[in-house]
ZAZATOR-93297 format. One record per residue (C-alpha): x negated, y, z negated; residue number from 0. Coordinates in Angstrom, 3 decimals. Layout:
<kefis>
u  v  w  seq
X  Y  Z  NUM
...
</kefis>
This chain:
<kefis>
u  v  w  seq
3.409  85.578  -10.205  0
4.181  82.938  -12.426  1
1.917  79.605  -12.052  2
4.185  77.611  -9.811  3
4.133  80.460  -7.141  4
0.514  80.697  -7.464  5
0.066  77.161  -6.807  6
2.539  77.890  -3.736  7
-0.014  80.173  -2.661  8
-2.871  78.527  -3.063  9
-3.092  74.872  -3.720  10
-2.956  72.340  -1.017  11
-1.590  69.033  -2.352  12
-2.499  65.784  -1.045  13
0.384  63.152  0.426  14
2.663  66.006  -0.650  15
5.199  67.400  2.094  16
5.053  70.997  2.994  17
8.508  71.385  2.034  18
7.649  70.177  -1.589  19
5.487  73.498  -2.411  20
7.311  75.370  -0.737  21
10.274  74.709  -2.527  22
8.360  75.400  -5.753  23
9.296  71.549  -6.570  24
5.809  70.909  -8.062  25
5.649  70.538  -11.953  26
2.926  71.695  -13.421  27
1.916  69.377  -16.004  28
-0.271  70.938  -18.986  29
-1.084  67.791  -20.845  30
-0.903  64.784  -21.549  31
-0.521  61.864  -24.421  32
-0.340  58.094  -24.419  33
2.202  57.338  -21.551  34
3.652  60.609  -21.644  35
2.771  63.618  -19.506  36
4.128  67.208  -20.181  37
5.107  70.344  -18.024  38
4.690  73.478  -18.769  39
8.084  74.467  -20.392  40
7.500  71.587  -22.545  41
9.086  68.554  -20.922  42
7.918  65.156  -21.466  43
7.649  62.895  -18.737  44
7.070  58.895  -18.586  45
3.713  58.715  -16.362  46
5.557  55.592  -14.906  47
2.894  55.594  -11.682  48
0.176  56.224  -14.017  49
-0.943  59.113  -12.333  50
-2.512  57.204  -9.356  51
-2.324  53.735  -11.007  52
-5.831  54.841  -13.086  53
-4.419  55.902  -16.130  54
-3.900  52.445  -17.560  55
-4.827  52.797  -21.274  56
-2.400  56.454  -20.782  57
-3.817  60.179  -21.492  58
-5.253  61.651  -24.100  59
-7.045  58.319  -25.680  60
-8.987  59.620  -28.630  61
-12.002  57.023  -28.200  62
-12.398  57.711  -24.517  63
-11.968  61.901  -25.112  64
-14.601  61.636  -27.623  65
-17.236  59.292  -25.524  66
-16.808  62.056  -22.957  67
-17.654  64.701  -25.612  68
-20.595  62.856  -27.323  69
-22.482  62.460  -24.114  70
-21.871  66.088  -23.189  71
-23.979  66.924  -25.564  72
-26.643  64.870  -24.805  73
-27.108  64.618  -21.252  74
-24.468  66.146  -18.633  75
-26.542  64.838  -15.546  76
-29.742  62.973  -14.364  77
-29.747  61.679  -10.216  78
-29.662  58.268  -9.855  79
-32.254  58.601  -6.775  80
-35.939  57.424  -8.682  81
-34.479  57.842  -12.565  82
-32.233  56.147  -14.822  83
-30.388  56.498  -17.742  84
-29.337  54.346  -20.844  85
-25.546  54.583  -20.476  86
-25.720  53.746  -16.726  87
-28.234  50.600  -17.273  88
-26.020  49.186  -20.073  89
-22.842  50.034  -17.759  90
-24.446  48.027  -14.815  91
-25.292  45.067  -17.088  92
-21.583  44.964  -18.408  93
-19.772  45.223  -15.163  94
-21.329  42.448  -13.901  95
-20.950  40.402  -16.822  96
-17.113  40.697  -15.881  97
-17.755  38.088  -13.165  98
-18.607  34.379  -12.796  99
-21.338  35.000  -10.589  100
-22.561  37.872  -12.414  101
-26.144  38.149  -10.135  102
-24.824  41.238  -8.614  103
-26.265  44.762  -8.614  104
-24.054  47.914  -8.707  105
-24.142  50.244  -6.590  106
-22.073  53.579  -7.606  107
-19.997  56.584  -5.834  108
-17.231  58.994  -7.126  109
-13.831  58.021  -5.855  110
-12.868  54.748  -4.408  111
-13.209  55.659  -0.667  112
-16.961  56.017  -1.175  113
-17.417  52.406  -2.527  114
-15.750  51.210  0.195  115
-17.742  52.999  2.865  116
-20.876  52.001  0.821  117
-19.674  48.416  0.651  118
-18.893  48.625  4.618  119
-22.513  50.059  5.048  120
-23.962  47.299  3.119  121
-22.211  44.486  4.989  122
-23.441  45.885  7.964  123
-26.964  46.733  7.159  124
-27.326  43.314  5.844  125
-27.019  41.572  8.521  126
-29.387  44.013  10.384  127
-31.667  42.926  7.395  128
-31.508  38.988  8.312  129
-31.808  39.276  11.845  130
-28.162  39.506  12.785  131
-27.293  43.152  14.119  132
-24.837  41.911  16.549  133
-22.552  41.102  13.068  134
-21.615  44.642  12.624  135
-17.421  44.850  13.277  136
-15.086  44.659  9.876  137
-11.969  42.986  9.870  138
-8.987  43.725  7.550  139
-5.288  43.027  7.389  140
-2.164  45.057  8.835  141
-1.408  47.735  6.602  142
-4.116  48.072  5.022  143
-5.798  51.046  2.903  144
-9.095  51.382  1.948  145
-9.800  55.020  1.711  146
-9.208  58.254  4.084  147
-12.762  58.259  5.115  148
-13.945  58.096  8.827  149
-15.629  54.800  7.859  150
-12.447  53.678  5.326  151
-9.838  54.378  7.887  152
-11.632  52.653  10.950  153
-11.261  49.245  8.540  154
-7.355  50.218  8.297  155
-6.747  52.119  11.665  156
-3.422  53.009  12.029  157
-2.520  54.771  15.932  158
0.760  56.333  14.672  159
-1.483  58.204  11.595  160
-5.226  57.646  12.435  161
-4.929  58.224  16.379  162
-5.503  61.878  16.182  163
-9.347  61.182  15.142  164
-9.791  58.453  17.365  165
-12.277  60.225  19.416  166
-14.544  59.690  16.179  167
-13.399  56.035  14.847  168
-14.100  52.617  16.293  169
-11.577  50.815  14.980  170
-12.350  47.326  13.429  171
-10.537  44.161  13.869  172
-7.304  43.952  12.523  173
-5.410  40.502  11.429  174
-1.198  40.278  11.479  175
0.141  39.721  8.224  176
3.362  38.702  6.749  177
2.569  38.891  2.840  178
3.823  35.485  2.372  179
4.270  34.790  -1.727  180
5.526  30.895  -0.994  181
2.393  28.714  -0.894  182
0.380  27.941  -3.843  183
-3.400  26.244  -4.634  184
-3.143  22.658  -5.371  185
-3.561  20.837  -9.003  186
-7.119  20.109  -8.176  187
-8.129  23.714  -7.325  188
-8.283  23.626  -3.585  189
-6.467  25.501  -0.899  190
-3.409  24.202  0.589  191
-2.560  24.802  3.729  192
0.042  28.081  5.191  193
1.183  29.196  7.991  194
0.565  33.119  7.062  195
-2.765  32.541  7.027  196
-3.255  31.313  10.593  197
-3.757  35.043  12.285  198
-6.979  35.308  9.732  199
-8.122  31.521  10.648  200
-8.109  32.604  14.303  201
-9.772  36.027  13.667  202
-12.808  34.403  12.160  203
-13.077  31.649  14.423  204
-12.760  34.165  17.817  205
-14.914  36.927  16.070  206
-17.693  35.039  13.355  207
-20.251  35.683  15.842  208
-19.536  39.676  15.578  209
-17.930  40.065  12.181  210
-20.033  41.366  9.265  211
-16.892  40.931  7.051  212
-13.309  40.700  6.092  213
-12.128  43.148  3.299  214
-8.812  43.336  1.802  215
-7.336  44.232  -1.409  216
-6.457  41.037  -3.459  217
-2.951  40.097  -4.427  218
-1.295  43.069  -3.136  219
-1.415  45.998  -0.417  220
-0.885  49.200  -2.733  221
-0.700  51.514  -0.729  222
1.039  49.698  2.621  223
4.123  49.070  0.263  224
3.103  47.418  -2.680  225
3.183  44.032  -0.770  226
2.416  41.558  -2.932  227
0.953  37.838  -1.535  228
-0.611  34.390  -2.791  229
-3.320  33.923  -4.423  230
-3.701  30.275  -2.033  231
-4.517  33.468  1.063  232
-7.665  34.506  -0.631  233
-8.667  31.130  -1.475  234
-8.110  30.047  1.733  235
-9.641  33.463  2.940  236
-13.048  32.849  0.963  237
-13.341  29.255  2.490  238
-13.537  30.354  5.958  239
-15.648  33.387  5.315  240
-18.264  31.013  3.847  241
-17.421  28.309  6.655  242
-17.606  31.287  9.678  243
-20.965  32.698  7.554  244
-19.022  36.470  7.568  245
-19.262  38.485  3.987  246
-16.049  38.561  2.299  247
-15.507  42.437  0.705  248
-12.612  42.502  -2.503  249
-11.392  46.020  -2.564  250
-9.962  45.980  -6.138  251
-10.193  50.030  -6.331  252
-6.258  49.945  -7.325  253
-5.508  46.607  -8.410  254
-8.601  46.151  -10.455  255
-9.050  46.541  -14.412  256
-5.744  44.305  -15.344  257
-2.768  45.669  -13.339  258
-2.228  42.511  -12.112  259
-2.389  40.407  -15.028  260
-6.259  39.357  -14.662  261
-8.992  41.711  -15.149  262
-9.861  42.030  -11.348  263
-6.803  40.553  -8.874  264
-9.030  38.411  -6.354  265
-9.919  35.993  -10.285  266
-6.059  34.654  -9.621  267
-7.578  32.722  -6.865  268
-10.554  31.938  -9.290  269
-13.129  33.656  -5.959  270
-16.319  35.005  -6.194  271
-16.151  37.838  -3.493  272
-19.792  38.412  -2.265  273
-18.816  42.184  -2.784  274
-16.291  44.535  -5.227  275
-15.581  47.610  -5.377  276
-14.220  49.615  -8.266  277
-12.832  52.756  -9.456  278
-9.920  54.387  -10.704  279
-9.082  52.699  -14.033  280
-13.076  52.498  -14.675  281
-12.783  55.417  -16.081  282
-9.402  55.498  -17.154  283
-8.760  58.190  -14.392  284
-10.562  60.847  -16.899  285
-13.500  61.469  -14.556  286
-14.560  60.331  -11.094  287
-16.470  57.334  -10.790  288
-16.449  53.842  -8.791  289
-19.083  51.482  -7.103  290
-19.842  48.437  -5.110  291
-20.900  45.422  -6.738  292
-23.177  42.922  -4.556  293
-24.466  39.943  -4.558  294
-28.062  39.719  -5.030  295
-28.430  37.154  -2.112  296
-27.535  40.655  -0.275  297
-28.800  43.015  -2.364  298
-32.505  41.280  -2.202  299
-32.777  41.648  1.645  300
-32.578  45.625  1.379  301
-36.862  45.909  1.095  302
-39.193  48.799  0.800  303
-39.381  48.577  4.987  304
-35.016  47.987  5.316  305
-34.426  50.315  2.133  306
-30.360  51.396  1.935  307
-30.757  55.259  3.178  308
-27.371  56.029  1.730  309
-25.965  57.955  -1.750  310
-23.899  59.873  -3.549  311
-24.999  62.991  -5.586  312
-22.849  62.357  -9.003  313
-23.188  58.666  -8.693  314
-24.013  57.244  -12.156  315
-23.591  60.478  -13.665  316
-23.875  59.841  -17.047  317
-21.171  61.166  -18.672  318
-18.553  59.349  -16.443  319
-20.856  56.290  -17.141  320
-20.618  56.709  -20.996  321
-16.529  56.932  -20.625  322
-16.645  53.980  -18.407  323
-18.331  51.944  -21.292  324
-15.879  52.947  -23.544  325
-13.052  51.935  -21.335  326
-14.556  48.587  -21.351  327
-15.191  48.368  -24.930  328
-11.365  49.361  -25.482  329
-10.684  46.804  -22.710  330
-12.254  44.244  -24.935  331
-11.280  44.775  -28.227  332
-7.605  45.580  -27.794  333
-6.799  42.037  -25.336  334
-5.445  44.915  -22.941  335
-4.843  42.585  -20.197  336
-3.496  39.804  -22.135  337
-0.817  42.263  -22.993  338
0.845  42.453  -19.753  339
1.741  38.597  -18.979  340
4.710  39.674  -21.371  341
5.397  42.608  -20.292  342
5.468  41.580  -16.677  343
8.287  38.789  -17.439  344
10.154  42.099  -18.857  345
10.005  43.594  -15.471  346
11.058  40.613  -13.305  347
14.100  39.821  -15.857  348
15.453  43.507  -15.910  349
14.682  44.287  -11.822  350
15.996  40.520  -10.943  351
19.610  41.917  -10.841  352
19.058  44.237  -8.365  353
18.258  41.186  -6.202  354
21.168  40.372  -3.298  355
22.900  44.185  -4.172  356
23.540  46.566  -1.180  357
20.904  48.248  -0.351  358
17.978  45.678  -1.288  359
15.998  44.497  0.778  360
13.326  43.145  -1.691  361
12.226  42.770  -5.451  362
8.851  42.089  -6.066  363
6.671  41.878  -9.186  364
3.035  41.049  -9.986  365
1.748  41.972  -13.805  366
2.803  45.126  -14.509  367
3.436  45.719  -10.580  368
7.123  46.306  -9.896  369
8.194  47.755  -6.531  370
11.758  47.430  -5.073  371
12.303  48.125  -0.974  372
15.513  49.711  -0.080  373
16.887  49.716  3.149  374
17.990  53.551  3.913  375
19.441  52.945  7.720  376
21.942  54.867  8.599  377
21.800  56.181  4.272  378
24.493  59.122  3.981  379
26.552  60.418  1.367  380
30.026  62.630  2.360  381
29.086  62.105  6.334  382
25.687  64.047  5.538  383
22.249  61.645  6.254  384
20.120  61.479  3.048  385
17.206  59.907  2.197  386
17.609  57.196  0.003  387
14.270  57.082  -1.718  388
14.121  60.573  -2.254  389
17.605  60.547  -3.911  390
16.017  58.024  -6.357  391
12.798  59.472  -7.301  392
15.121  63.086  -7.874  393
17.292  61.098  -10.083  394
14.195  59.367  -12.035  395
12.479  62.439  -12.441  396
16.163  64.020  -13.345  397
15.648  61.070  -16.255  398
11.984  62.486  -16.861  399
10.518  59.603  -15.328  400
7.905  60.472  -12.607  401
7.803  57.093  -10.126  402
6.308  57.796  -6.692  403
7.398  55.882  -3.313  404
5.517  54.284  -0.299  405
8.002  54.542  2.807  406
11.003  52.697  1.662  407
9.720  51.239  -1.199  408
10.120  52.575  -4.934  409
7.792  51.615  -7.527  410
6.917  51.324  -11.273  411
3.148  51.069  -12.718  412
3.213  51.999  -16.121  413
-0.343  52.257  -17.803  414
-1.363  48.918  -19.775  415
-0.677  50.370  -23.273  416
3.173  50.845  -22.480  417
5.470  48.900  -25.223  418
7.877  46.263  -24.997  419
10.555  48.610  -25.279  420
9.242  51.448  -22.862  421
9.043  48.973  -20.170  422
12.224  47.886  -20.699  423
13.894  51.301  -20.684  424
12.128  52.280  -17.406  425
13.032  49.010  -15.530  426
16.693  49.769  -16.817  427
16.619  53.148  -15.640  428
15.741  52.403  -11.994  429
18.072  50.075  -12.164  430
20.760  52.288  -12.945  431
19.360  55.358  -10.483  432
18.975  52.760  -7.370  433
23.182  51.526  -8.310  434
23.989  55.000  -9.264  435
22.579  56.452  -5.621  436
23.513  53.516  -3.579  437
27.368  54.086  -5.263  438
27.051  57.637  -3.906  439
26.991  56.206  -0.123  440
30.366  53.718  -1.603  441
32.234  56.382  -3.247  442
32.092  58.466  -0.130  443
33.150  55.832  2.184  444
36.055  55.097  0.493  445
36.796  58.226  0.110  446
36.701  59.061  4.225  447
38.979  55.851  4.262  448
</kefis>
């Protein structure tokens, strides 16, 4: 058997329908380079979803390959649990130097569904800590994600996919959203007033007394369509969570580490969340690594008697910490995230004339976040039903562009280090697939007429 109908055989791929591997419609990608991945007959590829969003300085960076290497040779793995090591102190000590209100302690995991149940823990515990158990329900926004954990998915319960575990979940509270992009903060920093936010006002008011906190994932819901909001909503957000006394969790796992034209997405609304989590781009995507970054006003009430009975066996493992600093360093020295304020006006101008076609329902863009939503009611070409988004992503990766979708949407997230031009070129080519599919429904129609 060749590899493709070994994987068939044996691999079971995540968000990936059956029909996929069965088909044999996998590629099997042997390496990578810059933006560029490669299969194994030697086609290149534009990584245009950056391989999870996490591979924003692109694949096979020399600096972070060798950091990986160098440590390897030193010291593979030490447990966090009662030791320490020099490349996960100095790590610690620069991550929360990223922030204002850099008092924090870190707290790390492996993938980004771990931080967030350890944040979720932590919220909870803490209140325990001061004398407030009864504070011990999360709230979070419609269509959310925060993780497939039991823990992660009670935050961002969904009945139509979640339901099937409900004998196991207690959901938590969850707040209506519309995703409104209209209102703004005013001259003199403050919050102004909007009407999307008045499902969230309500939910703290009704449910302070019970709520250890509100998490959500600043600027824009990745994974619940790449819905992108104001930055005035978390401003406003982080003013009632200190008014209502509730803990106010920024889950920056995918739009964290510049995607959205700021280092971490919640510092558009110039916040101090009381706690982050982290991952995916930490570490460039190379290795597994994220954590939970907490306030010491929280952090200090976990004592010897109300200790924080909870890890993670590779957490701080000290070669993913070692690649981690380098990402930073790289991070620092190459202005990566001034780079995409350009870039991101590149996107909007070239994707703005798909706005008001057939077909469109939206065009939205936040740094180097560019998703279009396509309305595929009723979608058929010659009298047979199609899917619309799958028609595009076969024609991108037809181009040898991989893009991946969420429902109805279509998306680009190049990594970081993308040029001028590359951006460009892919924003042109979905351009041309989405006209080029959604002229497959025209031509037909006239041609039944």
């Amino acid at each position: 058997m060749n590899l493709r109908e070994i994987d068939r055989e044996f691999v079971w791929h995540p968000y990936t329908a059956a029909s996929a591997s069965a088909q044999l419609k996998i590629p099997v990608i042997t390496r990578g380079s810059g933006i560029h991945l490669y299969d194994e007959a030697g086609e290149r590829y534009i990584d245009a979803a950056s391989s999870w969003w996490v591979c924003n300085l692109g694949h096979g960076h020399p600096e972070l390959v060798a950091a990986i290497k160098e440590q390897a040779d030193v010291l593979q793995h030490s447990i966090l649990g009662t030791l320490s090591h020099p490349s996960i102190i100095k790590l610690s000590e620069q991550l929360c130097g990223l922030f204002k209100d850099n008092a924090r302690h870190v707290f790390y995991a492996s993938d980004g569904a771990c931080a967030v149940e350890a944040a979720i823990k932590i919220a909870i515990q803490y209140w325990e800590n001061v004398g407030k158990a009864r504070k011990n329900r999360i709230a979070s926004l419609e269509a959310a994600y925060h993780g497939d954990t039991l823990g992660c998915v009670a935050v961002a319960y969904d009945k139509s996919v979640h339901g099937r575990y409900s004998a196991i979940i207690t959901p938590g509270i969850q707040v209506p959203f519309n995703a409104c992009r209209t209102c703004t903060i005013g001259a003199d920093g403050r919050s102004t007033p909007c009407a999307c936010f008045e499902p969230m006002a309500k939910a703290l008011e009704e449910h302070a007394d019970e709520l250890a906190a509100v998490i959500v994932e600043p600027m824009c819901q990745g994974t619940g369509g790449m819905r992108i909001y104001s930055a005035n909503y978390l401003k406003r957000l982080a003013e009632y969570c200190e008014k209502h006394d509730v803990l106010l969790i920024a889950d920056e796992i995918a739009m964290g580490f510049g995607k959205t034209g700021r280092m971490f997405a919640h510092q558009h609304a110039g916040i101090e969340p009381d706690i982050i989590c982290i991952g995916k781009g930490l570490t460039n995507g190379y290795l597994p690594m994220s954590a939970a970054i907490v306030k010491n006003h929280i952090y200090e009430t976990f004592t010897d008697e109300k200790w924080f009975d909870h890890g993670h066996t590779f957490a701080g493992n000290p070669i993913c910490a070692a690649l981690a600093l380098k990402v930073l360093e790289v991070y620092r020295r190459d202005r990566v995230v001034d780079r995409v304020a350009s870039l991101s006006e590149i996107l909007a101008a070239r994707l703005q004339t798909l706005v008001g076609k057939p077909r469109i329902v939206d065009v939205r863009v936040l740094g180097m976040i560019a998703a279009v939503e396509l309305d595929d009611a009723d979608y058929a070409v010659a009298g047979a039903p199609i899917n619309l988004v799958d028609r595009v992503l076969e024609e991108m990766y037809a181009r040898k562009i991989m893009i991946r979708s969420l429902g109805r949407v279509v998306y680009l997230l190049l990594p970081l280090i993308s040029s001028a031009d590359t951006v460009a070129e892919t924003a042109d080519r979905l351009v041309e697939t989405i006209r080029l599919v959604v002229g497959e429904e025209h031509k037909s129609a006239v041609a039944a007429v």
